[in-house]
PyMOL Python script that loads the backbone (N, CA, C, O; Angstrom):
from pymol import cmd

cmd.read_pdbstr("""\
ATOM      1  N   UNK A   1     -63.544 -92.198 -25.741  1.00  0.00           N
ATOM      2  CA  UNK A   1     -63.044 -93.533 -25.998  1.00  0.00           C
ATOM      3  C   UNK A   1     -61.513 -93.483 -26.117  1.00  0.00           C
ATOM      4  O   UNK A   1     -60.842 -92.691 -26.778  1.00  0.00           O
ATOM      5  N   UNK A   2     -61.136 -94.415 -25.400  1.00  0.00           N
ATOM      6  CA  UNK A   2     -59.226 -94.411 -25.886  1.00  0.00           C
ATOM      7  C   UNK A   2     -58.809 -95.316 -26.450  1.00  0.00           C
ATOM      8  O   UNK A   2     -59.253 -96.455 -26.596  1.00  0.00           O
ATOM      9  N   UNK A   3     -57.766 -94.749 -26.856  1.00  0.00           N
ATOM     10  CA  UNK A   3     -56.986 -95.333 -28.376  1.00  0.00           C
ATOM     11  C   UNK A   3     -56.918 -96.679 -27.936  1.00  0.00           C
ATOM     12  O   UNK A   3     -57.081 -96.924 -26.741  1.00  0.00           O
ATOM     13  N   UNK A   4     -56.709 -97.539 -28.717  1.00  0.00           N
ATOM     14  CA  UNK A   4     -55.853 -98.758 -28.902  1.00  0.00           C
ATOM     15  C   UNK A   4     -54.926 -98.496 -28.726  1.00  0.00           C
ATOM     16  O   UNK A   4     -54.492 -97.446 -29.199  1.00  0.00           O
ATOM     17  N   UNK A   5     -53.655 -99.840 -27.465  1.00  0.00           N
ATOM     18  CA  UNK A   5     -52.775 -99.587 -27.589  1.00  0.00           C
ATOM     19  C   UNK A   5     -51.860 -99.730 -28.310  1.00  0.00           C
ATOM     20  O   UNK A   5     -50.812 -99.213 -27.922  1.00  0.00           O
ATOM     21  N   UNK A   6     -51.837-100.385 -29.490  1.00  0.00           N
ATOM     22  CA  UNK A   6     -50.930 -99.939 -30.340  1.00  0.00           C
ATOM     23  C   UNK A   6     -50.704 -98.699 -31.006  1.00  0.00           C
ATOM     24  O   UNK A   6     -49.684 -98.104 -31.352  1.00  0.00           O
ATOM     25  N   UNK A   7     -51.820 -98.486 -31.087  1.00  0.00           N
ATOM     26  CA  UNK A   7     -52.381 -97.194 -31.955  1.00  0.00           C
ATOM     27  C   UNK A   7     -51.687 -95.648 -30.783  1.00  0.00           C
ATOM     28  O   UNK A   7     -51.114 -94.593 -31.055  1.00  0.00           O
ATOM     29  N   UNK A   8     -52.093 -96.225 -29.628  1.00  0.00           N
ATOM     30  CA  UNK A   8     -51.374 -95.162 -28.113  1.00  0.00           C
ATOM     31  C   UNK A   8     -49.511 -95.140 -28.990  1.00  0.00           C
ATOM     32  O   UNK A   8     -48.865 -94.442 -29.771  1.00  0.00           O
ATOM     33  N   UNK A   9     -49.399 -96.114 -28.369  1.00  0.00           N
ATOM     34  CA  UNK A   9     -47.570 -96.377 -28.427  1.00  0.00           C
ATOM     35  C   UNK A   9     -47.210 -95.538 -30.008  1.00  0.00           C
ATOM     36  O   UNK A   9     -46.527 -94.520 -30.122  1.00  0.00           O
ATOM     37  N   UNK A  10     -47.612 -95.992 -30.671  1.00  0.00           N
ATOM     38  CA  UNK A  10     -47.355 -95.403 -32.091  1.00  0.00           C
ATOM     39  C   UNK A  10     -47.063 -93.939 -32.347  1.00  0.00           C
ATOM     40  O   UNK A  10     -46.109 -93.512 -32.998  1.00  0.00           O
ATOM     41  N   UNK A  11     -48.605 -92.767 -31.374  1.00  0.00           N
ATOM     42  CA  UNK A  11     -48.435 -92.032 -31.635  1.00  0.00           C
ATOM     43  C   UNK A  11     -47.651 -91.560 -30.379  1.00  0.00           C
ATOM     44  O   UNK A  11     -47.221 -90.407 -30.342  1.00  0.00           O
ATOM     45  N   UNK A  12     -47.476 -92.330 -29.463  1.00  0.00           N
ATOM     46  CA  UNK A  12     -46.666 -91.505 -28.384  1.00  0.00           C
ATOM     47  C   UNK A  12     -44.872 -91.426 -28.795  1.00  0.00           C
ATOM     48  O   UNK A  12     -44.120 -90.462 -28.658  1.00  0.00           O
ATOM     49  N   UNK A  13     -44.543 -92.896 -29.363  1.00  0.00           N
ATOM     50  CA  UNK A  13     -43.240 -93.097 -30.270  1.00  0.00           C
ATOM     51  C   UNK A  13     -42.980 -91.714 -30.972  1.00  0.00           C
ATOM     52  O   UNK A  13     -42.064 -90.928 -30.730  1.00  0.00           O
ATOM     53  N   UNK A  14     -44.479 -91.536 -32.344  1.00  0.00           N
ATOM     54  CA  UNK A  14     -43.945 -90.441 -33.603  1.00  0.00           C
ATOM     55  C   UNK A  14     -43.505 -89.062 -32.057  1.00  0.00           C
ATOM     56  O   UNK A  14     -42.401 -88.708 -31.644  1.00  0.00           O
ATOM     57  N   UNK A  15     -44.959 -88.624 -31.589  1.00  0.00           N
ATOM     58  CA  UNK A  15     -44.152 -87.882 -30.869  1.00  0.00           C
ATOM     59  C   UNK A  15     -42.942 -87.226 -30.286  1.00  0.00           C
ATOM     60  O   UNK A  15     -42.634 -86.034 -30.309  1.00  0.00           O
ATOM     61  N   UNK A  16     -42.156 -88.508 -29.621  1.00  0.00           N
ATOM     62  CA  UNK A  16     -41.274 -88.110 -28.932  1.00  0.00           C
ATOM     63  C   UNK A  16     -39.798 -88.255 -29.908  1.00  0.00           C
ATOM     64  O   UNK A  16     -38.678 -87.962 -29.491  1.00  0.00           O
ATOM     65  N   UNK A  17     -39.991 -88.577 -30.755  1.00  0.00           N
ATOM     66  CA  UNK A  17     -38.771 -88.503 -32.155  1.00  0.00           C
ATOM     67  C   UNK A  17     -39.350 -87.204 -32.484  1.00  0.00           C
ATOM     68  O   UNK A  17     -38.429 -86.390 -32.542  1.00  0.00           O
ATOM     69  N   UNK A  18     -40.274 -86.757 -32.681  1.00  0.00           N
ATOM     70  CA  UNK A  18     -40.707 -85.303 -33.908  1.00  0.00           C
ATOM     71  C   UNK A  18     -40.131 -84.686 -32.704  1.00  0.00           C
ATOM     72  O   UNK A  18     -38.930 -84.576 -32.951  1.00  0.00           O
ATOM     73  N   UNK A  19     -40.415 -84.145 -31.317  1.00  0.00           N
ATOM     74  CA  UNK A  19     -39.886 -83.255 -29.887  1.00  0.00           C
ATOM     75  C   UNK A  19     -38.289 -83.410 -30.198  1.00  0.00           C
ATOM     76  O   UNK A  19     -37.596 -82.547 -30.735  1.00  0.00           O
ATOM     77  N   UNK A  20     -37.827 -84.769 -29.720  1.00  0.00           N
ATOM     78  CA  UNK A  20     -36.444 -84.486 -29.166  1.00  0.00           C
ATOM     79  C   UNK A  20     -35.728 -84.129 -30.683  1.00  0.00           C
ATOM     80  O   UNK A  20     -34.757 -83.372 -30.700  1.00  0.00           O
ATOM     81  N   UNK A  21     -36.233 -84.687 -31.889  1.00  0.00           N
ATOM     82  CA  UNK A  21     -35.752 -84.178 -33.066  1.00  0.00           C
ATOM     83  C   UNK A  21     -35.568 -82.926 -33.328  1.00  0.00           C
ATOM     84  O   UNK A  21     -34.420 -82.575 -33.601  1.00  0.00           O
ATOM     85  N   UNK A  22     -36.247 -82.299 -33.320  1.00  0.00           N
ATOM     86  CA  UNK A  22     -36.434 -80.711 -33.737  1.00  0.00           C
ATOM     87  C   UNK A  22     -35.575 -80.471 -31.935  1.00  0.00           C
ATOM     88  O   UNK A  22     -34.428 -80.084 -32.161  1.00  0.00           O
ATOM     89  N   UNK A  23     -35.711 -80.539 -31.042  1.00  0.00           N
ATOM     90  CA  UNK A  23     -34.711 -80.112 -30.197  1.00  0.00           C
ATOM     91  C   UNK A  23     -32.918 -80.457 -30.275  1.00  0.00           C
ATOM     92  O   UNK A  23     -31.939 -79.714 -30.200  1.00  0.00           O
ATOM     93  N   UNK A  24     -33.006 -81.308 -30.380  1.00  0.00           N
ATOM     94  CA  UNK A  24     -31.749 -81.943 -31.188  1.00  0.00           C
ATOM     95  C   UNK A  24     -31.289 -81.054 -32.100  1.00  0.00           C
ATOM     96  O   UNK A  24     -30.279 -80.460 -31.724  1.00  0.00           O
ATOM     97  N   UNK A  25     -31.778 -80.708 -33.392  1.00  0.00           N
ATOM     98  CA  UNK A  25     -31.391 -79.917 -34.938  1.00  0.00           C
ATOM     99  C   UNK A  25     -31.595 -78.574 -34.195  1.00  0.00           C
ATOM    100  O   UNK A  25     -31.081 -77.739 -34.940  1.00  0.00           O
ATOM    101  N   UNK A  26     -32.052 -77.990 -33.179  1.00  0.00           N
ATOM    102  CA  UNK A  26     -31.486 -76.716 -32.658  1.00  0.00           C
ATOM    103  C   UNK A  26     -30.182 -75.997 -32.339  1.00  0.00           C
ATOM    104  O   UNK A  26     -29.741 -74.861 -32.509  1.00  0.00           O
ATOM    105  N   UNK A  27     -29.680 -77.331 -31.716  1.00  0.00           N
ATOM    106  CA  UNK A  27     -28.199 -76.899 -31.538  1.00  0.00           C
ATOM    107  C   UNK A  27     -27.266 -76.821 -32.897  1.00  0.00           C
ATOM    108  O   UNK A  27     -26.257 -76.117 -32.924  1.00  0.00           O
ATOM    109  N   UNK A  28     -27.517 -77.277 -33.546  1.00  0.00           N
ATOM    110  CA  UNK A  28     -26.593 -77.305 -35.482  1.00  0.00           C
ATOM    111  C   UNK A  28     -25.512 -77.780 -34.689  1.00  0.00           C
ATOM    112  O   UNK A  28     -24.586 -77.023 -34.397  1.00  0.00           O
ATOM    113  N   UNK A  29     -25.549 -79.129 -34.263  1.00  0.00           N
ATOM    114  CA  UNK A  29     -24.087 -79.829 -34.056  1.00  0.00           C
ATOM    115  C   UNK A  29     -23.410 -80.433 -35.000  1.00  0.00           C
ATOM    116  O   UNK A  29     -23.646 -81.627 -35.187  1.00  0.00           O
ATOM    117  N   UNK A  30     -22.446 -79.780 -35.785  1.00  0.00           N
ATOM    118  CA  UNK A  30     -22.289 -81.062 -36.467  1.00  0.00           C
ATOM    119  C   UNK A  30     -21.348 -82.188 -36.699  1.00  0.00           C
ATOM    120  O   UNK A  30     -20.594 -82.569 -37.595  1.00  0.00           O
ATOM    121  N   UNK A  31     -21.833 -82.680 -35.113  1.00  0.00           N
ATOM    122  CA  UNK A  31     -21.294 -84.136 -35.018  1.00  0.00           C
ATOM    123  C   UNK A  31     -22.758 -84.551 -35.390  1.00  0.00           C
ATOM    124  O   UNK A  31     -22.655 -85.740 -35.689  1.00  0.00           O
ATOM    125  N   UNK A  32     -23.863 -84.235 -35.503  1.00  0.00           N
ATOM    126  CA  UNK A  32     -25.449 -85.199 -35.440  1.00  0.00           C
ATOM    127  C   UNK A  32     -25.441 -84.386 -36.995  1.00  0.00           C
ATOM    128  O   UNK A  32     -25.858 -85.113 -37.897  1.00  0.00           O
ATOM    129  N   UNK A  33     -25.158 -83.437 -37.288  1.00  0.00           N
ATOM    130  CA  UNK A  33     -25.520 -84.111 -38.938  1.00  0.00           C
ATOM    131  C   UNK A  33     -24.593 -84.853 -39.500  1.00  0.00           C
ATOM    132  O   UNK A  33     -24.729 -84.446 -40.654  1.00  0.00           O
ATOM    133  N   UNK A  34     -23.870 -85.525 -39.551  1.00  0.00           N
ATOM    134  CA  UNK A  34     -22.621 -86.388 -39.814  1.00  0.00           C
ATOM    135  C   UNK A  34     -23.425 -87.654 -38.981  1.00  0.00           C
ATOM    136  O   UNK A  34     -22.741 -88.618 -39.325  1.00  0.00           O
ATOM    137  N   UNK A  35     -24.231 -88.059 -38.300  1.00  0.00           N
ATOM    138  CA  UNK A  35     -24.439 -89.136 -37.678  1.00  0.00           C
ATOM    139  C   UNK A  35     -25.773 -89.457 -38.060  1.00  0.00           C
ATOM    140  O   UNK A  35     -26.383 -90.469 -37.714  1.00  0.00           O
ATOM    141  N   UNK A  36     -26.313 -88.282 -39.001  1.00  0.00           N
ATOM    142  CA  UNK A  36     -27.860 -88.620 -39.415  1.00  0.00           C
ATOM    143  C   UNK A  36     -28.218 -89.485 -39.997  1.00  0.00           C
ATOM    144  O   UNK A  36     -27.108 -89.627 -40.510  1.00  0.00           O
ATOM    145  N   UNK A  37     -29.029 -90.608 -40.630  1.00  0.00           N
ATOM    146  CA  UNK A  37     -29.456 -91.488 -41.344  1.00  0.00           C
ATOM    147  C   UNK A  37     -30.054 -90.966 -42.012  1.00  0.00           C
ATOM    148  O   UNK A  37     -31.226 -90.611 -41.892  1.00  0.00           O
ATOM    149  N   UNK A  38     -29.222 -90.808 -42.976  1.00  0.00           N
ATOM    150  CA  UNK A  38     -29.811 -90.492 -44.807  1.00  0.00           C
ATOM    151  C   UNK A  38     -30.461 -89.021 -44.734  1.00  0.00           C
ATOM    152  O   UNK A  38     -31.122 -88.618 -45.691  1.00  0.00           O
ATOM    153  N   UNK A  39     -30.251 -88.154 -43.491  1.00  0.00           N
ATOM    154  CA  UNK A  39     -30.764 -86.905 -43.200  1.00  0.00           C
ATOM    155  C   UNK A  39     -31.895 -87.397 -42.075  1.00  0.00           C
ATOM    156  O   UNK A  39     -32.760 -86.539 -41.893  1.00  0.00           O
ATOM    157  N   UNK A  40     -32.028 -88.405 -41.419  1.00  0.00           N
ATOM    158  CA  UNK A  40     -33.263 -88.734 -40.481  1.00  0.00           C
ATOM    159  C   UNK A  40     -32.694 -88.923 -39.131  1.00  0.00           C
ATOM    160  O   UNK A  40     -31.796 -89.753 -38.990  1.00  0.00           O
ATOM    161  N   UNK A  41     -33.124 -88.240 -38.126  1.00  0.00           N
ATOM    162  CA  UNK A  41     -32.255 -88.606 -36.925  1.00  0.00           C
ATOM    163  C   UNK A  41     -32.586 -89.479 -36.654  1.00  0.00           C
ATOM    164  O   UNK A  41     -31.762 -89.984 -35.892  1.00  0.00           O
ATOM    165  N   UNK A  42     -33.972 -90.525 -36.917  1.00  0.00           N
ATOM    166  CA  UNK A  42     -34.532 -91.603 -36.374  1.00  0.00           C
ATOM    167  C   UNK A  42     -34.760 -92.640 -37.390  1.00  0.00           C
ATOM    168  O   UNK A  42     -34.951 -92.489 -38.597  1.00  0.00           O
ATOM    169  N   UNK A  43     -34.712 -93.618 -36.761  1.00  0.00           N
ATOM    170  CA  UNK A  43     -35.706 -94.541 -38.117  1.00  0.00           C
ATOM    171  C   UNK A  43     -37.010 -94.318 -38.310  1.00  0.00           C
ATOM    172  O   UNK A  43     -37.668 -93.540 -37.618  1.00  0.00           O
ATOM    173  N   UNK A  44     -37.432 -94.951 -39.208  1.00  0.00           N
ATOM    174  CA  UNK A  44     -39.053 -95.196 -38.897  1.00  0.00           C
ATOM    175  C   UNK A  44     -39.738 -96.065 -38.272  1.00  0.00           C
ATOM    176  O   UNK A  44     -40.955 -96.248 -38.222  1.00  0.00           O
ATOM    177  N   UNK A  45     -38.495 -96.823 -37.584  1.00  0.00           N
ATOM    178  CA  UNK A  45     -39.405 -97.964 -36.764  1.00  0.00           C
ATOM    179  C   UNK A  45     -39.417 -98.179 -35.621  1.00  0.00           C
ATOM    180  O   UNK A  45     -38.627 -97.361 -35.150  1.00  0.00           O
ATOM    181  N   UNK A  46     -40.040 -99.108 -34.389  1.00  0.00           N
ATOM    182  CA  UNK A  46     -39.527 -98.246 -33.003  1.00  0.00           C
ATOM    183  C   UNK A  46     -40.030 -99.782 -32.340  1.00  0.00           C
ATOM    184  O   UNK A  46     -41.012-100.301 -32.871  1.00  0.00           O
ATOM    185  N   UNK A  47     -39.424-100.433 -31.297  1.00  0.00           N
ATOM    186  CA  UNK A  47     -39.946-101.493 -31.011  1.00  0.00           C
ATOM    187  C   UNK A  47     -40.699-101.619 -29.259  1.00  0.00           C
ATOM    188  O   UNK A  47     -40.000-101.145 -28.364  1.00  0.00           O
ATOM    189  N   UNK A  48     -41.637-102.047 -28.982  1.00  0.00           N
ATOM    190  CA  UNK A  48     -42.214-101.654 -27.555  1.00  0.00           C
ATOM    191  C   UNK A  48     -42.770-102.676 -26.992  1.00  0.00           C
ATOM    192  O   UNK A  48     -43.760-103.196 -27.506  1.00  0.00           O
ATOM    193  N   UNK A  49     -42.130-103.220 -25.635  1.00  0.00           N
ATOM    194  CA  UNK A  49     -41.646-104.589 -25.278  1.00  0.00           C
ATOM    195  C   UNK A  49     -42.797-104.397 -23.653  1.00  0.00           C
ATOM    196  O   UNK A  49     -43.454-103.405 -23.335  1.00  0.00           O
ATOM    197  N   UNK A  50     -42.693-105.542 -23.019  1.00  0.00           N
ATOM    198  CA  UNK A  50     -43.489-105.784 -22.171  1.00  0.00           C
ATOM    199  C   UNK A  50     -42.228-106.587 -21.078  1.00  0.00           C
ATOM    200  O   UNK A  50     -41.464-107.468 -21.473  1.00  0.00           O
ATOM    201  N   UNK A  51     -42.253-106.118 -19.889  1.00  0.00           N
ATOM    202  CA  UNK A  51     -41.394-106.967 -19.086  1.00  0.00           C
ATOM    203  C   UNK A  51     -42.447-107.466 -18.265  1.00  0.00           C
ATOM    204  O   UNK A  51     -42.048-107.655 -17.115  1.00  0.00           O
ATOM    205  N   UNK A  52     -43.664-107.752 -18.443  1.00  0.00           N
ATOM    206  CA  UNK A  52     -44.234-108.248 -17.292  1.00  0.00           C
ATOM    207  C   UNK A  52     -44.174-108.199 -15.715  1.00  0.00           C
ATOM    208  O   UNK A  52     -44.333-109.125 -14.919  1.00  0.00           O
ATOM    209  N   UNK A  53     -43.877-106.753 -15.461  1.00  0.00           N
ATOM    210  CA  UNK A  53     -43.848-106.694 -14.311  1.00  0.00           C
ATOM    211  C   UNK A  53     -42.694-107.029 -13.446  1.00  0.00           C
ATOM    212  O   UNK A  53     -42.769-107.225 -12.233  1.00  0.00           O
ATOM    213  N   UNK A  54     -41.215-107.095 -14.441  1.00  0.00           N
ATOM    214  CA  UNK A  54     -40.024-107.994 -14.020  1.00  0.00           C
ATOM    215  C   UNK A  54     -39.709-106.682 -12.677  1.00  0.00           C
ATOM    216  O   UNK A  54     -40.691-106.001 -12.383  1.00  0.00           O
ATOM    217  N   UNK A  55     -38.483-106.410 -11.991  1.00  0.00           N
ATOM    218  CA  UNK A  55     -38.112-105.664 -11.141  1.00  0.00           C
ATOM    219  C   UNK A  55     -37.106-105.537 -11.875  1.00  0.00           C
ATOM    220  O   UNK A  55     -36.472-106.490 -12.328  1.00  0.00           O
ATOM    221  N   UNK A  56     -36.795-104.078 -12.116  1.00  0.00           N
ATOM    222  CA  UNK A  56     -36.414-102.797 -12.734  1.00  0.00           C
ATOM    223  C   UNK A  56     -34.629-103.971 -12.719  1.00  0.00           C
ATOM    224  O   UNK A  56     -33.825-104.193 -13.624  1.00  0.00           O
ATOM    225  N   UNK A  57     -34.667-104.442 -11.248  1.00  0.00           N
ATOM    226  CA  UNK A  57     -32.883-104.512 -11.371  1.00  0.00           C
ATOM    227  C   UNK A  57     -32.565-105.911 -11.821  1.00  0.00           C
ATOM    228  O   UNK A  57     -31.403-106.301 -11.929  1.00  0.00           O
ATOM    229  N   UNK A  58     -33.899-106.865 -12.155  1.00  0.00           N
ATOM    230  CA  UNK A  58     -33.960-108.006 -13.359  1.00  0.00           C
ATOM    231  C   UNK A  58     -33.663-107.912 -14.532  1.00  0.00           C
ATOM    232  O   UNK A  58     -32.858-108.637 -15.118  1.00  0.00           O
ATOM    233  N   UNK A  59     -34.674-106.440 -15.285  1.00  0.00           N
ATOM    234  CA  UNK A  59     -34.221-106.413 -16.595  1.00  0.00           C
ATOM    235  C   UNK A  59     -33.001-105.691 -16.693  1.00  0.00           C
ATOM    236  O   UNK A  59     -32.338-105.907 -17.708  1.00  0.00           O
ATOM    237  N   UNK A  60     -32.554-104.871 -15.851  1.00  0.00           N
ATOM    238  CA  UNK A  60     -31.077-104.551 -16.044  1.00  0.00           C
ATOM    239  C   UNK A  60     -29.763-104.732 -16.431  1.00  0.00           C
ATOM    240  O   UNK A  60     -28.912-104.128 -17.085  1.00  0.00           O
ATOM    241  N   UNK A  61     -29.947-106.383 -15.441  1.00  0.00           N
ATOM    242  CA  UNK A  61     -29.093-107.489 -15.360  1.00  0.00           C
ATOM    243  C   UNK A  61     -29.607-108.435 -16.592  1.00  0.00           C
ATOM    244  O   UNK A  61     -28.842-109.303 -17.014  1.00  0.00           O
ATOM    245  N   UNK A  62     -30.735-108.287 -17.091  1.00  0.00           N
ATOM    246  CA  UNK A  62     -30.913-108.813 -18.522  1.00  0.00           C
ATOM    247  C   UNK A  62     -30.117-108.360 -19.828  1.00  0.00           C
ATOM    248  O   UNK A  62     -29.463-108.995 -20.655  1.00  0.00           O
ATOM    249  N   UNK A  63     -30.430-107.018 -19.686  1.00  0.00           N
ATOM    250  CA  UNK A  63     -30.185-106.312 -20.716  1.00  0.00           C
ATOM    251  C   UNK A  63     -28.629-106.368 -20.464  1.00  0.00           C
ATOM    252  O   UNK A  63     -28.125-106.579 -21.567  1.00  0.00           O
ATOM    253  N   UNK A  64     -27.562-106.266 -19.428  1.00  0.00           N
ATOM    254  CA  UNK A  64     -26.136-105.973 -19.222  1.00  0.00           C
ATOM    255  C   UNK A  64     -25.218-107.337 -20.064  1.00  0.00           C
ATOM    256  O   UNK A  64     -24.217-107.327 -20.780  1.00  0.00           O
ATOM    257  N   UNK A  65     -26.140-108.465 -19.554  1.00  0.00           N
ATOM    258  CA  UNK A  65     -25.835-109.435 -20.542  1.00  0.00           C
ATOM    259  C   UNK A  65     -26.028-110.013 -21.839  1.00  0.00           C
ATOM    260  O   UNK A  65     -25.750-111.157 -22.199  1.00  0.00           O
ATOM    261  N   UNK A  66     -26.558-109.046 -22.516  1.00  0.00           N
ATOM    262  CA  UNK A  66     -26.520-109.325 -24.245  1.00  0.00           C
ATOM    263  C   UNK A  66     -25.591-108.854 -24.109  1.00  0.00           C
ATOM    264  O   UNK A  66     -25.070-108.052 -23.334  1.00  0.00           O
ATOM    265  N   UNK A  67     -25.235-109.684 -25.370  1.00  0.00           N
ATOM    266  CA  UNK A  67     -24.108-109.465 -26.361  1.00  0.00           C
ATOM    267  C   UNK A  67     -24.342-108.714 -27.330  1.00  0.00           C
ATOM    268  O   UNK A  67     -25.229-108.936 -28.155  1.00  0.00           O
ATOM    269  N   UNK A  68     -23.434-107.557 -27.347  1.00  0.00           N
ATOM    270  CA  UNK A  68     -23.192-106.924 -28.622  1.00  0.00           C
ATOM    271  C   UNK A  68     -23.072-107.578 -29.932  1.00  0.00           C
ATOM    272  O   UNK A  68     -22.460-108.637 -30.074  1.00  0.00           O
ATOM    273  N   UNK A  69     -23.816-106.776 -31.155  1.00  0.00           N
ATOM    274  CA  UNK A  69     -23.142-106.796 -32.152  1.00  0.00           C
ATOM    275  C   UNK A  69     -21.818-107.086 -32.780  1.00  0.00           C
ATOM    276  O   UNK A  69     -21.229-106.226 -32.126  1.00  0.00           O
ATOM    277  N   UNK A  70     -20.713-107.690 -33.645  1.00  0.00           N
ATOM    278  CA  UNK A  70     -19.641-107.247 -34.270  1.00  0.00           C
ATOM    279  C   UNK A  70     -19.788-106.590 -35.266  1.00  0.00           C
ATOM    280  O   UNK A  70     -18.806-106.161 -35.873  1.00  0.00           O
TER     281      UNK A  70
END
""", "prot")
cmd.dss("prot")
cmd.show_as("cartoon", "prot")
cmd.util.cbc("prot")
cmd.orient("prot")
């Protein structure tokens, strides 16, 4: 039986933060411990979106036009 997909995304998310994390803290850079959150390279939260099938150079041109933060 397979997962639910939320339940999929969730553990594929923890995954790939626990991998590139511990690959990351291999090198002892420390520009990334100086950039850590509170000692966490990641948050705990992770958000996972649906483009409906847009074409790759739609959401591109989506994403190029948000606006930043100040």
């Amino acid at each position: 039986m397979l997962p639910q997909p939320s339940r999929f995304a969730s553990r594929l998310v923890n995954s790939l933060k626990g991998v590139s994390s511990r690959l990351i803290r291999k090198k002892h850079d420390p520009s990334i411990e100086r950039a850590l959150w509170g000692g966490s390279l990641w948050s705990p939260s992770y958000f996972a979106g649906s483009a409906g099938g847009a074409p790759l150079s739609i959401i591109r041109h989506y994403i190029e036009q948000q606006e930043t933060p100040d």
